[in-house]
C-alpha positions in Angstrom: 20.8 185.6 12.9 19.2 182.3 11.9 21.8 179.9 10.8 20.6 178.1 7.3 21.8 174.4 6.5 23.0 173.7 3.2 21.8 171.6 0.7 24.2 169.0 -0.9 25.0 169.9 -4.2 23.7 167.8 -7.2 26.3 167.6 -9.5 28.1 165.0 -7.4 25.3 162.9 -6.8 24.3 162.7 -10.7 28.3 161.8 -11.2 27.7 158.7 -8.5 25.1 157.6 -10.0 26.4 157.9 -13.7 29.7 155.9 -12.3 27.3 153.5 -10.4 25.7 152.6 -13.5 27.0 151.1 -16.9 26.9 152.9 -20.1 23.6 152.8 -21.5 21.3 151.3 -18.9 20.0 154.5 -18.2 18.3 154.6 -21.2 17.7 150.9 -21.8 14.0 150.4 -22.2 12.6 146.9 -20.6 10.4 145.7 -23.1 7.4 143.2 -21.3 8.1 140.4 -23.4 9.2 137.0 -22.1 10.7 134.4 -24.0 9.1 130.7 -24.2 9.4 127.8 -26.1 7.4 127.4 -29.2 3.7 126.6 -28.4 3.1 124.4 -31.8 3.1 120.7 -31.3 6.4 119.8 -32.7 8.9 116.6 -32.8 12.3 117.8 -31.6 11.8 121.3 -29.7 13.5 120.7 -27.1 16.6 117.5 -27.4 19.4 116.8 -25.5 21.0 119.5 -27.8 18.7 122.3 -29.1 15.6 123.9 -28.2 13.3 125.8 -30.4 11.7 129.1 -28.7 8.7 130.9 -30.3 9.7 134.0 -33.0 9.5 137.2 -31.1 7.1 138.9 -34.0 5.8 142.6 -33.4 8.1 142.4 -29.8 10.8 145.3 -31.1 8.9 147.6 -33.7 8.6 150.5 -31.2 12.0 149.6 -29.6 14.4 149.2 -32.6 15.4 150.6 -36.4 16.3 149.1 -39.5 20.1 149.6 -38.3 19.5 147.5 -34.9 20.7 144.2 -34.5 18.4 142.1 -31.8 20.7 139.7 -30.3 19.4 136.2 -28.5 21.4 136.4 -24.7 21.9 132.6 -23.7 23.5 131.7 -20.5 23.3 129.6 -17.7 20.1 129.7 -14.8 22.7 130.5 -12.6 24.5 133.1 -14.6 21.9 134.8 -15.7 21.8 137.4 -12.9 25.9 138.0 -13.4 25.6 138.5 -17.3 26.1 142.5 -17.9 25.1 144.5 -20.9 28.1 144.6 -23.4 28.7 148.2 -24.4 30.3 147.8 -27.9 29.8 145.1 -30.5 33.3 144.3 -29.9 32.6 143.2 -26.0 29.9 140.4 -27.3 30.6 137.1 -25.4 31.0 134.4 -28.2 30.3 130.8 -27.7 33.2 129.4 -26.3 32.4 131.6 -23.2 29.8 129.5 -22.7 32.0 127.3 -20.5 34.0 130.0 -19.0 31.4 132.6 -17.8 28.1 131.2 -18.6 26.8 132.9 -21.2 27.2 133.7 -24.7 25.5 135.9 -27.4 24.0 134.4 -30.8 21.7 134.5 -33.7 21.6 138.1 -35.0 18.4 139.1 -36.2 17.3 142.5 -38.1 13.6 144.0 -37.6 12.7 143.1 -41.0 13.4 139.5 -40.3 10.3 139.6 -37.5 7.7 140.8 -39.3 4.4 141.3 -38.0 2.6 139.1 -40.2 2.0 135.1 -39.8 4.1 133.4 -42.6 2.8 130.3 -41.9 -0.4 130.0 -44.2 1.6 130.4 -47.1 4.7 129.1 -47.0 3.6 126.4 -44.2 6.3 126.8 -42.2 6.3 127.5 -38.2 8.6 130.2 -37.0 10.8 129.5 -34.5 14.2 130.1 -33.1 16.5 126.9 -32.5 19.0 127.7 -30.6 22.0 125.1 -30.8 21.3 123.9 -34.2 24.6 125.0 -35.6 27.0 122.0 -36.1 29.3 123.5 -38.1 30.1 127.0 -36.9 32.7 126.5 -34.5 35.1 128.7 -36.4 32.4 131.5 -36.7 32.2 134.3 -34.0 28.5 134.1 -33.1 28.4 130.1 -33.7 24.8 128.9 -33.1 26.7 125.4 -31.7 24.9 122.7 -30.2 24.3 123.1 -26.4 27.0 121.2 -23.8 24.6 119.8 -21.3 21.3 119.6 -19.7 21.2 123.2 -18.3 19.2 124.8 -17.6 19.5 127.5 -19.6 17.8 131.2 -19.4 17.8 133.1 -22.5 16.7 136.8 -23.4 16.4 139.3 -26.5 18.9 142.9 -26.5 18.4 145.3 -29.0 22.3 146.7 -30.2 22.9 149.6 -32.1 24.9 149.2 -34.8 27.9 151.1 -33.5 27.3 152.0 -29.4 25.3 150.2 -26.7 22.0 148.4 -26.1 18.6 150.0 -26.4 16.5 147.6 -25.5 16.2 144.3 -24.1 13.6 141.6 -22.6 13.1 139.9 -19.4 14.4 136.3 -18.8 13.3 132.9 -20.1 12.1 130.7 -17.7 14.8 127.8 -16.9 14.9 125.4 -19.7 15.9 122.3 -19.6 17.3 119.7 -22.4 15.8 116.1 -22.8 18.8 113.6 -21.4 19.8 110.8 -24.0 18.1 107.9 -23.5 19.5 104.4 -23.5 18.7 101.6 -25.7 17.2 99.8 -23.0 15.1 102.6 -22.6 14.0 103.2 -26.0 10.3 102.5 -26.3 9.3 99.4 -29.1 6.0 99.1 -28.5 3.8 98.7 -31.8 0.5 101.1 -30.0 2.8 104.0 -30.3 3.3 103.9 -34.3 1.1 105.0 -37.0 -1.0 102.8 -38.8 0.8 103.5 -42.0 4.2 102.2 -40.7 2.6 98.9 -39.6 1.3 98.4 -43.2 4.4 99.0 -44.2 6.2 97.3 -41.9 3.9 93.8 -42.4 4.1 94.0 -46.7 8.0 94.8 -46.3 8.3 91.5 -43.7 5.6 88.8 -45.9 8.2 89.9 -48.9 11.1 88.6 -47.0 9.5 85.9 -46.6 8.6 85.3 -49.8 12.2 86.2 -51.3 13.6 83.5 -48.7 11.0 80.5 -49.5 11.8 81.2 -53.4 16.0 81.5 -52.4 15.3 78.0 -50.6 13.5 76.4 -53.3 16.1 77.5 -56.0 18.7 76.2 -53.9 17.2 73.2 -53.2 16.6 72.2 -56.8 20.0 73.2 -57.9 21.8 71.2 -55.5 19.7 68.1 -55.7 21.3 67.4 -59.0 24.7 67.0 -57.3 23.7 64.7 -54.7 21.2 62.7 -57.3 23.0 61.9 -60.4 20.9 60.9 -63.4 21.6 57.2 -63.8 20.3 57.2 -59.8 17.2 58.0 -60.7 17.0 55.1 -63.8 18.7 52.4 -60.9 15.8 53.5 -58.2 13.2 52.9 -61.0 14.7 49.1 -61.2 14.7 48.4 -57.8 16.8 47.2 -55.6 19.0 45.0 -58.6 21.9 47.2 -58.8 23.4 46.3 -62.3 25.1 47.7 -65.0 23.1 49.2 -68.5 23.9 46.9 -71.6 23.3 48.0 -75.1 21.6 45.3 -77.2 23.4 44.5 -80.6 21.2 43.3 -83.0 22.1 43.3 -86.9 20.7 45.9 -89.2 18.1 44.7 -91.8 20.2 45.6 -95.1 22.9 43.2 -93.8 20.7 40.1 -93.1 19.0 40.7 -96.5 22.8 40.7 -98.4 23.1 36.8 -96.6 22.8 34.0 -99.0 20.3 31.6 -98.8 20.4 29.0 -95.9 23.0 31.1 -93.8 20.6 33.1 -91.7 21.7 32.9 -88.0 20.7 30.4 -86.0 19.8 27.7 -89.1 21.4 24.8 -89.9 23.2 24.5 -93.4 21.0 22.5 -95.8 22.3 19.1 -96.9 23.4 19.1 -100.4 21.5 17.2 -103.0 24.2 16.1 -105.2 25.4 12.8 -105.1 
């Protein structure tokens, strides 16, 4: 009689593998979307602090419901490979474990807050995602704070259920590094690198400076000449150099020298008397 070999059951096997496995990445769908920083030619996307990555529109319509919750997954470079799935909305990494484990969960969105449609030609915004632009929300759980350091940083999108684990999530950023602060020594003051408007500006706000300082000067100057210069200066300079004192001529009003009798007018001598 031929002996047979038998086959391994699978029942074990399917148990290994359910063990090997967390909860919920069997059925996790990858979705092919990577996220990048925003492609519109803005001032500030990326700081020492923040960065601003592009809206993931039309990403998650097959992939999540009006219940979902798609989460942005930030975390170190280096962390990004240790960073595991969390299975309830309870387990979500806030913030602080930024420091601690290298990465942290933030900026809850809903599906209806990624629409399809451009929003941009009406309203003439650009949508984007700054991460780290939070300065106040360090007593909130999912605080959107303002980035530690330089990085770089790797960041991806999971779709949550409301109540059990992921669905969904997206392959990782690309490293992404901060802008370092720059010194004041370092700051650039060239004038080719500003708009013509500011250096209109700049020259009509500088020629009425001027102006306000020549007119301060001349009113100060004509103010205090009349403490150095006193009146009767000016009346002495006109004489010369005689340096005497002002006399007031006394002279005798007309109705007096009328009321004199006849032969006492000043300076005359007294007539001689014709009697004998």
């Amino acid at each position: 009689m031929a002996l047979t070999r038998r086959q391994p059951h699978p029942r074990p096997l399917l148990l290994l593998i359910l063990m090997w496995f967390p909860r919920g990445s069997l059925s996790l769908d990858l979705i092919p979307y990577t996220p990048q920083i925003t492609a519109w030619n803005l001032e500030g996307k990326v700081t020492a602090t923040t960065f601003s990555l592009e809206q993931p529109r039309c990403i998650f319509d097959e992939h999540a419901s009006a219940n979902d919750t798609i989460w942005l997954v930030v975390a170190f470079s280096n962390a990004s490979r240790d960073f595991q799935n969390p299975q309830t909305p309870a387990k979500i990494p806030a913030f602080p474990q930024l420091l601690t484990d290298g990465h942290y969960m933030t900026l809850p969105l809903s599906l209806d807050q990624l629409p399809c449609e451009d929003l941009t030609g009406g309203s003439g915004g650009v949508p984007v995602l700054r991460v780290g632009n939070d300065v106040s929300c360090y007593q909130q759980p999912y605080c959107n704070a303002p980035l530690p350091s330089q990085g770089p940083y790797s960041v991806k999108f999971l779709v949550m259920d409301a109540g059990g684990p992921p669905k969904a999530e997206t392959t990782w950023s690309h490293p992404i590094y901060l802008h370092q602060g720059k010194a004041s020594s370092s700051i650039d003051t060239w004038p080719g690198r500003r708009s013509g408007c500011m250096i209109v500006i700049t020259s009509i706000l500088s020629a009425l400076a001027g102006l306000l300082l020549l007119a301060f000067l001349a009113a100060s100057t004509m103010r205090f000449s009349s403490l150095w210069w006193p009146e009767d200066t000016h009346e002495q300079l006109r004489i010369g150099s005689f340096m005497g004192k002002r006399y007031t001529t006394h002279h005798i009003p007309p109705s007096e020298a009328a009321t004199l009798p006849v032969g006492c007018e000043p300076g005359l001598d007294p007539l001689p008397s014709l009697s004998p």
